[in-house]
N, CA, C, O and CB atoms as a CASP TS submission, in Angstrom:
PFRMAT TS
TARGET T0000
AUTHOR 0000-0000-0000
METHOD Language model
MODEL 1
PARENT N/A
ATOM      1  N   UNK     1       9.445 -33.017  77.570  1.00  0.00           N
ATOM      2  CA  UNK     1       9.197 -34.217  76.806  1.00  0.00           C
ATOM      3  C   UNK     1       7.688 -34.378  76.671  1.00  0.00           C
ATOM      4  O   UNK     1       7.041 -34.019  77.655  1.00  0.00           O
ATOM      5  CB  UNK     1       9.849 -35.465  77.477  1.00  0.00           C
ATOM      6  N   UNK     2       7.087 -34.802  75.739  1.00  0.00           N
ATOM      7  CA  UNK     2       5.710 -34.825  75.453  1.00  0.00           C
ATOM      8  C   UNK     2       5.443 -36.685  75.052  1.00  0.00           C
ATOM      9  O   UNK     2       6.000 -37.343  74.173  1.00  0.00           O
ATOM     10  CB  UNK     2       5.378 -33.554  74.018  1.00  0.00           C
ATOM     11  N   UNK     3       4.492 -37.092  75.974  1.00  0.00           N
ATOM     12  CA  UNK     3       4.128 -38.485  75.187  1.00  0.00           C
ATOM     13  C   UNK     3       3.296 -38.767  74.440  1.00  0.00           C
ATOM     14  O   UNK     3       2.193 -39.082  74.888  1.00  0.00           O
ATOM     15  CB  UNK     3       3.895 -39.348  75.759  1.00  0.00           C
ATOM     16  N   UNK     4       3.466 -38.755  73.445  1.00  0.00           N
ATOM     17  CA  UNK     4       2.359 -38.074  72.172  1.00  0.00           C
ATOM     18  C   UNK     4       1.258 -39.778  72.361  1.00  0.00           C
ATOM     19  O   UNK     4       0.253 -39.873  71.657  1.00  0.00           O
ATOM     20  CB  UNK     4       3.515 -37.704  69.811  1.00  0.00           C
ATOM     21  N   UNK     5       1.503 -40.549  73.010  1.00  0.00           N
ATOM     22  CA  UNK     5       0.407 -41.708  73.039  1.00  0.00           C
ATOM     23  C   UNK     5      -1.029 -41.498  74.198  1.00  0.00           C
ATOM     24  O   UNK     5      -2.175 -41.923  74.347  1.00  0.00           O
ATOM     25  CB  UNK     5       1.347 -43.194  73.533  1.00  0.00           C
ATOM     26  N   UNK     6       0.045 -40.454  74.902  1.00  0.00           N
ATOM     27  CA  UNK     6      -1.179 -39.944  76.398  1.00  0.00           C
ATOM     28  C   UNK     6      -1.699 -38.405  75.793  1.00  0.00           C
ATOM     29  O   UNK     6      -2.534 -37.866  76.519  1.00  0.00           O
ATOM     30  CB  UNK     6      -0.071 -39.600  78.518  1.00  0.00           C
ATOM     31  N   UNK     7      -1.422 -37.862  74.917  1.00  0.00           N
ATOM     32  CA  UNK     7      -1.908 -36.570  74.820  1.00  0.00           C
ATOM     33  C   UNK     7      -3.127 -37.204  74.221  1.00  0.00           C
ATOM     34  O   UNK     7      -2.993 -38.334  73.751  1.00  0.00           O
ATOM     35  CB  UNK     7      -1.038 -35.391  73.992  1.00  0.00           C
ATOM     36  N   UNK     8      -4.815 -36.365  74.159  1.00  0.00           N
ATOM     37  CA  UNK     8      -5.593 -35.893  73.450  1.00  0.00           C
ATOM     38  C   UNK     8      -5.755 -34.586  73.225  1.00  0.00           C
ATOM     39  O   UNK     8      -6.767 -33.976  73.569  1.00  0.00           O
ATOM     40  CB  UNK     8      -6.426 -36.296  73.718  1.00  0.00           C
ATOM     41  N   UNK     9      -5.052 -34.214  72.801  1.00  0.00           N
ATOM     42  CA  UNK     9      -4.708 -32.856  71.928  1.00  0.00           C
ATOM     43  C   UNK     9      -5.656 -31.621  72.106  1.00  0.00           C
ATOM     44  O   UNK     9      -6.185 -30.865  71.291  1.00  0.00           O
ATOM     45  CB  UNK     9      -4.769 -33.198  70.338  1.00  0.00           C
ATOM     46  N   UNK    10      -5.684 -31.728  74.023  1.00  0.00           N
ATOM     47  CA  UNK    10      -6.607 -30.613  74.295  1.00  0.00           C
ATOM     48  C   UNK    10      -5.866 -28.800  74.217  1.00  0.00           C
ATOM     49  O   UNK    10      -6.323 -27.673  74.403  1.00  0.00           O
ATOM     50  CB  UNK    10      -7.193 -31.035  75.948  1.00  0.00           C
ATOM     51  N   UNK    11      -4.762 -29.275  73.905  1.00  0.00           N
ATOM     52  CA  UNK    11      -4.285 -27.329  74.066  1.00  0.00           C
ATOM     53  C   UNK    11      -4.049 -26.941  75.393  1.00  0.00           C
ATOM     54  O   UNK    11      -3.570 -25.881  74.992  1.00  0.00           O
ATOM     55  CB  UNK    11      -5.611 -26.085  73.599  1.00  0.00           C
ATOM     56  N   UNK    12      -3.969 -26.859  76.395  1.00  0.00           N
ATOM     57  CA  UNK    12      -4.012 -26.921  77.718  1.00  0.00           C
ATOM     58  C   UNK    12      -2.663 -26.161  77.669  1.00  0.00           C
ATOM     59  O   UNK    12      -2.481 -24.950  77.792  1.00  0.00           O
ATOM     60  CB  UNK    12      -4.182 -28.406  78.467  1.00  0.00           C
ATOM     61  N   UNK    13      -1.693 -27.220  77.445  1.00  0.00           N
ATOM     62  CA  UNK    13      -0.121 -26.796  77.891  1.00  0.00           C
ATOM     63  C   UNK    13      -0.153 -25.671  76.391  1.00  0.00           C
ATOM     64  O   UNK    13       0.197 -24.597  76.880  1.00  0.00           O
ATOM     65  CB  UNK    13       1.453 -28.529  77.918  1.00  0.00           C
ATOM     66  N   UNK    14      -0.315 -25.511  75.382  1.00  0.00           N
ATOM     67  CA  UNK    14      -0.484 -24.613  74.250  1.00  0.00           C
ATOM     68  C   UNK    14      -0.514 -22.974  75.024  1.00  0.00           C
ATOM     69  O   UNK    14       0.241 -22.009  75.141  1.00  0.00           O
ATOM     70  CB  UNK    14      -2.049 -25.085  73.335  1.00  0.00           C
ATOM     71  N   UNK    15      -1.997 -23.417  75.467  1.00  0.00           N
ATOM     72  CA  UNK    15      -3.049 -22.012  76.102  1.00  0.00           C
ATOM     73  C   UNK    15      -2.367 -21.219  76.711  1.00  0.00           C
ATOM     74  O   UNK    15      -2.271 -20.023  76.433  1.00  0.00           O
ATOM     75  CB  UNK    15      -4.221 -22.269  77.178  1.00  0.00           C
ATOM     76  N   UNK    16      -1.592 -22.020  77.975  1.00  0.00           N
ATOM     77  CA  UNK    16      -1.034 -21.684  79.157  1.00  0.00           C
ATOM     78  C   UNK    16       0.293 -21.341  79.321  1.00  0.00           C
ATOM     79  O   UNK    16       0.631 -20.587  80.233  1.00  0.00           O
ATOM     80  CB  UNK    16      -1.229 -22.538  79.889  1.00  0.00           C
ATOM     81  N   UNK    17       1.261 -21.916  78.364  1.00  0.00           N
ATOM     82  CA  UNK    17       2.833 -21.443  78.175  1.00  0.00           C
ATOM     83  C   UNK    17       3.195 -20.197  78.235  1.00  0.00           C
ATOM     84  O   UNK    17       3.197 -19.730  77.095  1.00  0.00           O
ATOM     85  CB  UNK    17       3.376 -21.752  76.995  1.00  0.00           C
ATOM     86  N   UNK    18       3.541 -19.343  79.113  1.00  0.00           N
ATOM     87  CA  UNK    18       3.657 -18.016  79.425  1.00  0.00           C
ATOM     88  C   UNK    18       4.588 -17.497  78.290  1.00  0.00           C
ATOM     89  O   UNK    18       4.312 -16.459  77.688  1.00  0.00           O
ATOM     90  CB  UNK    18       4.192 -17.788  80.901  1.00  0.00           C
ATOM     91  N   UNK    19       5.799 -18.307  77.980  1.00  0.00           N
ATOM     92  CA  UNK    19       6.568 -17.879  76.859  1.00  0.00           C
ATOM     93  C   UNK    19       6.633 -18.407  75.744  1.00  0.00           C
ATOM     94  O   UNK    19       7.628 -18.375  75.021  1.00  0.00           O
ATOM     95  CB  UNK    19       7.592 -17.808  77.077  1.00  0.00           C
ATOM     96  N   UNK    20       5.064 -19.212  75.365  1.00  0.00           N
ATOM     97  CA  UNK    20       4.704 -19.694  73.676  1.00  0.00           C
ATOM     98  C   UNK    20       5.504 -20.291  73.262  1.00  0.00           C
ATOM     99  O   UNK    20       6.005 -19.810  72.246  1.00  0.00           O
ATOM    100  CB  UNK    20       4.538 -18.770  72.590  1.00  0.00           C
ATOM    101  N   UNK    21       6.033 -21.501  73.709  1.00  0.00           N
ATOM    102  CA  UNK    21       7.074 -22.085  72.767  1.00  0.00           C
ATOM    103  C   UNK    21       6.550 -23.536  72.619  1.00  0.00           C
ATOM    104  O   UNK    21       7.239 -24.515  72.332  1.00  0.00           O
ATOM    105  CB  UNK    21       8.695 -22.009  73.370  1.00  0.00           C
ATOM    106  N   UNK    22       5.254 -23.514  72.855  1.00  0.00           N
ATOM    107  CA  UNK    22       4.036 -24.603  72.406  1.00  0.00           C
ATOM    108  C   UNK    22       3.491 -24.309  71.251  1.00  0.00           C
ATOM    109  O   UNK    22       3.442 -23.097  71.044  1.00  0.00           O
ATOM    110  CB  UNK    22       2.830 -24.704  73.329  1.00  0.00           C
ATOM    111  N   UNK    23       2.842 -25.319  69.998  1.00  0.00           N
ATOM    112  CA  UNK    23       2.150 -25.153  69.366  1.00  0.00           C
ATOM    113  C   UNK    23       1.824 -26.754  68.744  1.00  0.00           C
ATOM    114  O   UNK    23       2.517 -27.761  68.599  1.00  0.00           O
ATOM    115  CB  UNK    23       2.582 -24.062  68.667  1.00  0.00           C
ATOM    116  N   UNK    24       0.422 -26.417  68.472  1.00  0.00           N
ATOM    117  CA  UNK    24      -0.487 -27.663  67.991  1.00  0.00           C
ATOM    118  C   UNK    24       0.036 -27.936  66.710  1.00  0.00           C
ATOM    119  O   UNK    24       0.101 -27.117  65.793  1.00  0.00           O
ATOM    120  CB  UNK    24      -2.140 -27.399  67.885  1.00  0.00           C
ATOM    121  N   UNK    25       0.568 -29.617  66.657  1.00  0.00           N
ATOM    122  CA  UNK    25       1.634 -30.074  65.422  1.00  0.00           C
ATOM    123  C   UNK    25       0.325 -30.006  64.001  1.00  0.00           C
ATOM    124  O   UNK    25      -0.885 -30.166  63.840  1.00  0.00           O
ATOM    125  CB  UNK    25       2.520 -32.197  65.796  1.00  0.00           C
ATOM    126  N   UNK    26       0.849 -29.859  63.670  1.00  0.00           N
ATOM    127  CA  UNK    26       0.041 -30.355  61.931  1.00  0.00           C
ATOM    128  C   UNK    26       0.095 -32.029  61.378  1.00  0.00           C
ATOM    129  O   UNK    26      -0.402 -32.592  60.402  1.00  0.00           O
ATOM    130  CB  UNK    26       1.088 -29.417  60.439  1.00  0.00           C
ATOM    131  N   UNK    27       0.935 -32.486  62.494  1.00  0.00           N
ATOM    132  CA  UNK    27       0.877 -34.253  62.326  1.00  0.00           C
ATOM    133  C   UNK    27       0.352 -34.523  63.589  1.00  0.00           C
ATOM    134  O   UNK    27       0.582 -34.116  64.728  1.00  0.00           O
ATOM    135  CB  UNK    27       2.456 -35.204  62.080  1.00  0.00           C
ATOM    136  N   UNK    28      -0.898 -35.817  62.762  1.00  0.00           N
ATOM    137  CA  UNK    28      -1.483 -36.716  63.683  1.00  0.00           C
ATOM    138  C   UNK    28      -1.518 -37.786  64.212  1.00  0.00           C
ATOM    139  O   UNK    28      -1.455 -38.811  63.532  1.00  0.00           O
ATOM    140  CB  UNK    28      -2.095 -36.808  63.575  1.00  0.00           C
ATOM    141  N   UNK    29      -1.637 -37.819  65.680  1.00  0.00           N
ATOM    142  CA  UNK    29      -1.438 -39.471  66.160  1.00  0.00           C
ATOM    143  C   UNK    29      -1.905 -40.187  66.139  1.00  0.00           C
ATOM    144  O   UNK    29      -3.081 -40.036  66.469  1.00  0.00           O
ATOM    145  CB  UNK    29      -1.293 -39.895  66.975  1.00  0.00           C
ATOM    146  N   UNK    30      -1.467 -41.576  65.756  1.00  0.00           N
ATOM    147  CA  UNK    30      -2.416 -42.529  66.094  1.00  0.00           C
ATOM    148  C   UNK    30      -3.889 -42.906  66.272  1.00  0.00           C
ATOM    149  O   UNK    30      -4.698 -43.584  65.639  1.00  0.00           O
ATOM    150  CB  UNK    30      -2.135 -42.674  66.799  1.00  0.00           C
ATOM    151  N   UNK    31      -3.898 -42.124  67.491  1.00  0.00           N
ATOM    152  CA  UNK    31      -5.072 -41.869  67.918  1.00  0.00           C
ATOM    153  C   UNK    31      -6.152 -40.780  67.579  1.00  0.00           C
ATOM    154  O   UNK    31      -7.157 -40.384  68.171  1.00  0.00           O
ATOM    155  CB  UNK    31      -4.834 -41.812  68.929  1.00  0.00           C
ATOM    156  N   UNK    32      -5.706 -40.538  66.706  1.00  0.00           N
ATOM    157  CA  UNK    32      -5.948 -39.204  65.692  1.00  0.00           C
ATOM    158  C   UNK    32      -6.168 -37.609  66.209  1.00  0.00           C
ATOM    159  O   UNK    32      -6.960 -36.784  65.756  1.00  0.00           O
ATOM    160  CB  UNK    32      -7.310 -39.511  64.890  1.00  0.00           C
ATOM    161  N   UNK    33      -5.382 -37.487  67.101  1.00  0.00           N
ATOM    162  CA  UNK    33      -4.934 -36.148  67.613  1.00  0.00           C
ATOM    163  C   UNK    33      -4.103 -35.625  67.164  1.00  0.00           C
ATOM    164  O   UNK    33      -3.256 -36.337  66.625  1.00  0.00           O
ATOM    165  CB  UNK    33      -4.623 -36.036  68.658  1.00  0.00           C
ATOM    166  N   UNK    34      -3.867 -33.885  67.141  1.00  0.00           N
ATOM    167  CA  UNK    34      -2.965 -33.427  66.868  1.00  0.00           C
ATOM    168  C   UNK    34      -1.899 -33.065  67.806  1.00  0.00           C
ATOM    169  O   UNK    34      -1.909 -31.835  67.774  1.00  0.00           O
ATOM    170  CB  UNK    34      -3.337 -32.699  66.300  1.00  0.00           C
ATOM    171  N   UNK    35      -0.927 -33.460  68.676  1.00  0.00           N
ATOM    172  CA  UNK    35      -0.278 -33.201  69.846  1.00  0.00           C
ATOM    173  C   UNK    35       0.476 -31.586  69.766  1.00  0.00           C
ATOM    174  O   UNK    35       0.414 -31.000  68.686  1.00  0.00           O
ATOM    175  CB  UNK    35       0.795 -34.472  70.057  1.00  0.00           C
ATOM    176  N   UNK    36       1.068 -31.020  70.761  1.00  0.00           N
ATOM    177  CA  UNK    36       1.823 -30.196  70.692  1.00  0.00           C
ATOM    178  C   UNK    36       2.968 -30.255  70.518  1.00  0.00           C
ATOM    179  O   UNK    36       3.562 -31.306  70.759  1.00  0.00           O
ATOM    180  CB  UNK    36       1.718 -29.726  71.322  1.00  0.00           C
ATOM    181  N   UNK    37       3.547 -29.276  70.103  1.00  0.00           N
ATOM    182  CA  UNK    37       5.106 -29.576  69.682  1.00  0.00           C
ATOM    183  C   UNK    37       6.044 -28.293  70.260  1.00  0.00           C
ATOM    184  O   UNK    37       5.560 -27.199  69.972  1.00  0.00           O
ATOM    185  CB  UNK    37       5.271 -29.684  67.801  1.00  0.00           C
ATOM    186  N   UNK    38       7.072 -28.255  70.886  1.00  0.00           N
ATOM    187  CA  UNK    38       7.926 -27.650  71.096  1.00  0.00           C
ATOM    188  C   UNK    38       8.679 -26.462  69.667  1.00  0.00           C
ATOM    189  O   UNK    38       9.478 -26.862  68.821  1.00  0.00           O
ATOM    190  CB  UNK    38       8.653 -28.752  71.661  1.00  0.00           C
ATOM    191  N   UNK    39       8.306 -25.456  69.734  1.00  0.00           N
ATOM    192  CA  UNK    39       8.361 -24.369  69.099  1.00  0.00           C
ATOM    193  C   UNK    39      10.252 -24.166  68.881  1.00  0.00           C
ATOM    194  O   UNK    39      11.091 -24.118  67.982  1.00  0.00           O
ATOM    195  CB  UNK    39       7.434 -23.170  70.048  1.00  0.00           C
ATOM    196  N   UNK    40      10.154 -24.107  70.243  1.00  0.00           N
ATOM    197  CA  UNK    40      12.105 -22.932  70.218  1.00  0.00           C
ATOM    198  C   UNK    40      12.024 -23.417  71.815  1.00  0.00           C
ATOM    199  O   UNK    40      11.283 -22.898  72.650  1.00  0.00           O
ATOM    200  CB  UNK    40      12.172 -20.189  69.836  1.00  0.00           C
ATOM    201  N   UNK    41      12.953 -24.534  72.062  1.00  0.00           N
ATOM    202  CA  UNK    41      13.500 -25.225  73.326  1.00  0.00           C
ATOM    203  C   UNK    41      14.312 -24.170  74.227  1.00  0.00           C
ATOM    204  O   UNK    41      14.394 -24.282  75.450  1.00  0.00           O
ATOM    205  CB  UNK    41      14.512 -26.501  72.894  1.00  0.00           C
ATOM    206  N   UNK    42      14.899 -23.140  73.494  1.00  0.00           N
ATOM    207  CA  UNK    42      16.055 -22.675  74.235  1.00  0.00           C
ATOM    208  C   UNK    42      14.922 -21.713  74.944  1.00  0.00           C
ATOM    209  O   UNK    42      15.362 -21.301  76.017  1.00  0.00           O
ATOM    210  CB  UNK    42      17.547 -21.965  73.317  1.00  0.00           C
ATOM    211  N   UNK    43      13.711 -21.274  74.688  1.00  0.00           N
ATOM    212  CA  UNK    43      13.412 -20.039  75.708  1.00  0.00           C
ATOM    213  C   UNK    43      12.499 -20.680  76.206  1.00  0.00           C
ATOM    214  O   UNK    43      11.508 -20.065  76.600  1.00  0.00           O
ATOM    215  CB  UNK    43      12.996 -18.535  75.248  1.00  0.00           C
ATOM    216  N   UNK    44      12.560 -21.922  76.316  1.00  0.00           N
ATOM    217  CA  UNK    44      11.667 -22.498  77.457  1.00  0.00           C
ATOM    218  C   UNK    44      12.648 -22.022  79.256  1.00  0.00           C
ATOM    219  O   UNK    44      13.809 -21.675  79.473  1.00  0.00           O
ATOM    220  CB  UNK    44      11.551 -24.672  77.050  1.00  0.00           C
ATOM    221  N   UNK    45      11.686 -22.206  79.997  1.00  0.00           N
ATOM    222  CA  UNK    45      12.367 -21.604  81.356  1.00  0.00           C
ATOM    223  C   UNK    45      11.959 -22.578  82.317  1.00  0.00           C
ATOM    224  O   UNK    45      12.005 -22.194  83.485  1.00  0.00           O
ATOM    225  CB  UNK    45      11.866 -20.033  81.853  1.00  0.00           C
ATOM    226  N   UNK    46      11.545 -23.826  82.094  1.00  0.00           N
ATOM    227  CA  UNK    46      11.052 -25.152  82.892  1.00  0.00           C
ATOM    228  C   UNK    46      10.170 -24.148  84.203  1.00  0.00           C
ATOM    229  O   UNK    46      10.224 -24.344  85.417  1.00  0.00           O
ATOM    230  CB  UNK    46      12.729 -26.414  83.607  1.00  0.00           C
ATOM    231  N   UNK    47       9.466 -23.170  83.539  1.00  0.00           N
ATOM    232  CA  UNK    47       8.149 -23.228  84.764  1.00  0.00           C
ATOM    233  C   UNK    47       7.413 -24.191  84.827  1.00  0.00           C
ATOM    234  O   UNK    47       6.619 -23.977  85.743  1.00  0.00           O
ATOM    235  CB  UNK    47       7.112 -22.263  84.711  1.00  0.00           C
ATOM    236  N   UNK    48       7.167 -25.443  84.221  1.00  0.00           N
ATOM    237  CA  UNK    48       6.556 -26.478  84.497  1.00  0.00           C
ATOM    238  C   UNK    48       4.571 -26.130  84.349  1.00  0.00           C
ATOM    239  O   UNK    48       3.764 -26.991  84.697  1.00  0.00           O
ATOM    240  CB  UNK    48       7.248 -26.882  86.055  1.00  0.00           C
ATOM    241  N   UNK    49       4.191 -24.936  83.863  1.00  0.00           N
ATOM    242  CA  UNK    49       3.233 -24.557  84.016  1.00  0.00           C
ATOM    243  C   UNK    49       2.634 -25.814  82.951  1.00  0.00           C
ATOM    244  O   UNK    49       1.497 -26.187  83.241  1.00  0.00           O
ATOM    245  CB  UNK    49       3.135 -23.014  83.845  1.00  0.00           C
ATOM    246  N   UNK    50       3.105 -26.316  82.078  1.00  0.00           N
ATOM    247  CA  UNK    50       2.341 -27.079  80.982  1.00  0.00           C
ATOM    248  C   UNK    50       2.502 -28.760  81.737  1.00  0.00           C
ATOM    249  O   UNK    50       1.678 -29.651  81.527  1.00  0.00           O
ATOM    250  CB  UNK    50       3.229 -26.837  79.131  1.00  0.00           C
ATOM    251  N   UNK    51       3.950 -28.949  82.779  1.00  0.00           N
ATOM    252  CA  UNK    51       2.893 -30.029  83.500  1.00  0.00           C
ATOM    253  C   UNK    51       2.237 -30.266  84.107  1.00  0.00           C
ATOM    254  O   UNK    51       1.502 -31.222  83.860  1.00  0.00           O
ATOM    255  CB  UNK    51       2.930 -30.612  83.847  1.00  0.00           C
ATOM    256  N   UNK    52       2.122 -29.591  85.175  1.00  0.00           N
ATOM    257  CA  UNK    52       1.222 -29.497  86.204  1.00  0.00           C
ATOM    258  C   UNK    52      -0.944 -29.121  85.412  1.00  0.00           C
ATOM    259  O   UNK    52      -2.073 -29.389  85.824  1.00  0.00           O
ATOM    260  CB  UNK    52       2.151 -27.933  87.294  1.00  0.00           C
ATOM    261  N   UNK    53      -0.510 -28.595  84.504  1.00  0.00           N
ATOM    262  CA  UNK    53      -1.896 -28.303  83.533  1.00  0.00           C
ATOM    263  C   UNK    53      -2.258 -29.270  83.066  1.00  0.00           C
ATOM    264  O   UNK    53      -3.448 -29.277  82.751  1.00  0.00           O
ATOM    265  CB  UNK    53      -1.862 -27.442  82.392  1.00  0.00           C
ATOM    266  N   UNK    54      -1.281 -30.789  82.738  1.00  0.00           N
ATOM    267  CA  UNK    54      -1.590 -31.426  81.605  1.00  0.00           C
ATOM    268  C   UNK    54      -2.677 -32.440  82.245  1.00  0.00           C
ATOM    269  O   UNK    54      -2.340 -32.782  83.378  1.00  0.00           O
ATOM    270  CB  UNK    54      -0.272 -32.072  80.835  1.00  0.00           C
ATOM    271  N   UNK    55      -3.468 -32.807  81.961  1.00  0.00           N
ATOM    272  CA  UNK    55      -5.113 -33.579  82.478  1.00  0.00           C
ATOM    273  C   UNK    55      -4.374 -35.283  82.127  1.00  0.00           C
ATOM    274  O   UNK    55      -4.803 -36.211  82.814  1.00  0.00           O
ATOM    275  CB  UNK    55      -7.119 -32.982  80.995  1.00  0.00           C
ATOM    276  N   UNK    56      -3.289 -35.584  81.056  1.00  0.00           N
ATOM    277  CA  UNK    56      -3.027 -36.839  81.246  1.00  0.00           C
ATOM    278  C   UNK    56      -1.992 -36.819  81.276  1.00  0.00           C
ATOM    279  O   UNK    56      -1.527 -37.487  80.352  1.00  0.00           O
ATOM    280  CB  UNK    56      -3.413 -37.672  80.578  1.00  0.00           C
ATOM    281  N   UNK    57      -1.044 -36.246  82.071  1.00  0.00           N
ATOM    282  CA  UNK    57       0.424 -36.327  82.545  1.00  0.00           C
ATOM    283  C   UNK    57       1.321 -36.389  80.966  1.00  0.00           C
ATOM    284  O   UNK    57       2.353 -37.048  81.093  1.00  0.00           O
ATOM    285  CB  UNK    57       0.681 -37.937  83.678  1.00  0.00           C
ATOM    286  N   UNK    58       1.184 -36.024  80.030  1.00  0.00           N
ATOM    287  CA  UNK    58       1.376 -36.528  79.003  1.00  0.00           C
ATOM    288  C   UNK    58       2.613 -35.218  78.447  1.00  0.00           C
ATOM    289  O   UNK    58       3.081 -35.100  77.315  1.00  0.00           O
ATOM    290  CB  UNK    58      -0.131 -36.845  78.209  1.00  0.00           C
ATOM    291  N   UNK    59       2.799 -34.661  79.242  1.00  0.00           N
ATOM    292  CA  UNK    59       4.296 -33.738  78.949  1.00  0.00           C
ATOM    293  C   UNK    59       4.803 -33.406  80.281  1.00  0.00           C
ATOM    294  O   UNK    59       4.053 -33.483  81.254  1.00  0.00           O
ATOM    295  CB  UNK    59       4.100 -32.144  78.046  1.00  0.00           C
ATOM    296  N   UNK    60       5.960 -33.061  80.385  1.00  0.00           N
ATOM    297  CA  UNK    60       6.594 -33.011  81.418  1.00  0.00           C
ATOM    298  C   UNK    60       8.549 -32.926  81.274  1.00  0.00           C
ATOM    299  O   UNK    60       9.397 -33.606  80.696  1.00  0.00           O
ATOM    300  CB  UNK    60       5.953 -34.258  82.109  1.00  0.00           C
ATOM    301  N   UNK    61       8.564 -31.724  82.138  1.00  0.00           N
ATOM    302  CA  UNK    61      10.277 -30.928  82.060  1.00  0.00           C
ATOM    303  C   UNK    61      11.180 -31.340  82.356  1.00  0.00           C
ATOM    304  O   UNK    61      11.361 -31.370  83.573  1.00  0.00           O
ATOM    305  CB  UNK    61      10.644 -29.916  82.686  1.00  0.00           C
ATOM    306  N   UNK    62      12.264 -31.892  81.473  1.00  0.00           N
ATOM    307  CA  UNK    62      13.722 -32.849  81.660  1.00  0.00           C
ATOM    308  C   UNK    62      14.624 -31.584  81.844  1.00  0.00           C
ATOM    309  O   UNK    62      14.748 -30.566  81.163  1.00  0.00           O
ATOM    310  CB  UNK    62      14.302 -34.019  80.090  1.00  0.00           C
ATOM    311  N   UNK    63      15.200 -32.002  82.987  1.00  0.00           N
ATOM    312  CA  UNK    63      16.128 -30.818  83.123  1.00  0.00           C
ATOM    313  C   UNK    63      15.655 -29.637  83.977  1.00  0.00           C
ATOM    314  O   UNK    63      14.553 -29.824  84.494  1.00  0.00           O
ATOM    315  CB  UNK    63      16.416 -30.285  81.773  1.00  0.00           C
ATOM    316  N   UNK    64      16.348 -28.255  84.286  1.00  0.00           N
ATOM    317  CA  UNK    64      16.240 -27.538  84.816  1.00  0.00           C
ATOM    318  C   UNK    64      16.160 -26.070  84.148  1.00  0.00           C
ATOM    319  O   UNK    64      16.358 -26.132  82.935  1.00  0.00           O
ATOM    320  CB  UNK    64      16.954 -27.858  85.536  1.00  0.00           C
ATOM    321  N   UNK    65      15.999 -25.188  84.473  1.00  0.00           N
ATOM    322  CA  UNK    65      15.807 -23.664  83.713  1.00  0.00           C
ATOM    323  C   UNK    65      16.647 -23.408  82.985  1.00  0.00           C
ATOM    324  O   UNK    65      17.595 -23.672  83.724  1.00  0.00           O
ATOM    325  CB  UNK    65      15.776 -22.482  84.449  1.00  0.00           C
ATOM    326  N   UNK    66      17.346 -22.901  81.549  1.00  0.00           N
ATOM    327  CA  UNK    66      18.398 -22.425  81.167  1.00  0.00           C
ATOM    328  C   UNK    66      18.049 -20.669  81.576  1.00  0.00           C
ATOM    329  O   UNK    66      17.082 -19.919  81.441  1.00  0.00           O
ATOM    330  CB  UNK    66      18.680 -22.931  79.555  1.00  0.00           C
ATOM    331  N   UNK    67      19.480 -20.558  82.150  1.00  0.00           N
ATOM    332  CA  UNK    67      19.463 -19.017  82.859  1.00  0.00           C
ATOM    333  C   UNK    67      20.868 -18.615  81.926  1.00  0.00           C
ATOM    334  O   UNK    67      21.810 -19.367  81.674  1.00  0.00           O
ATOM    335  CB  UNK    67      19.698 -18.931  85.033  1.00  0.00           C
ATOM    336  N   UNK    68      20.660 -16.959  81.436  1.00  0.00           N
ATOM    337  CA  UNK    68      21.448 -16.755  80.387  1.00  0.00           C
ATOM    338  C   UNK    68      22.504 -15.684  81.527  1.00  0.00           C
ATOM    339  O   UNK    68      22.340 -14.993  82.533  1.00  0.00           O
ATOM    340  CB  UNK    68      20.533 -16.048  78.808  1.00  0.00           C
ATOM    341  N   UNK    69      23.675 -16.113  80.558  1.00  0.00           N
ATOM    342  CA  UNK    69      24.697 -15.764  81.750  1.00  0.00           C
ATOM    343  C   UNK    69      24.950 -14.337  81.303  1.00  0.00           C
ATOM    344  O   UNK    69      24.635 -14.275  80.115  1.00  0.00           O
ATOM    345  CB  UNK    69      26.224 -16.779  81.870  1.00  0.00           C
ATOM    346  N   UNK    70      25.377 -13.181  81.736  1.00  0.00           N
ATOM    347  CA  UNK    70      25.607 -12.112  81.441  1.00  0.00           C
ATOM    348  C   UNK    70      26.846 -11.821  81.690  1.00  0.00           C
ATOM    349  O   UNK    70      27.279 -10.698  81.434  1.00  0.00           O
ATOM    350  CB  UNK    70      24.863 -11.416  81.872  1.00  0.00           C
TER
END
C-alpha cells in the first residue's frame, strides 16, 4: 500500500525493488510529487525491502508472500 500524501517522490522503494514492480507514476500529488506505483502486484514477494527503505513510512506490505504452488 503506498500513502501517496507521505511520499515525496524520492525513488528509494523504485531504486531498490529487487523484482521492479515499482515505478514513478506520471500523475501528480497534491503536493506536487510524482509517487510510485505498483507495476504487476502478483510478482511482488513482500520482501518488504521498499518499507523498511521508505524515509517517510509512506508504503508498506499488506499481506504475506504469494508462493507459486507447483
Amino acid at each position: 500500500m503506498i500513502l501517496e500524501d507521505l511520499c515525496k517522490g524520492c525513488r528509494i522503494c523504485v531504486d531498490l525493488c529487487p523484482m521492479k514492480i515499482l515505478k514513478t507514476s506520471t500523475r501528480m500529488t497534491k503536493k506536487g510529487v510524482f509517487p510510485p506505483e505498483v507495476v504487476d502486484p502478483a510478482k511482488c514477494t513482500a520482501c518488504k525491502i521498499c518499507q523498511h527503505y521508505c524515509p517517510d513510512f509512506a508504503i508498506f506490505i499488506v499481506g504475506g508472500p504469494r508462493l507459486s504452488r507447483s
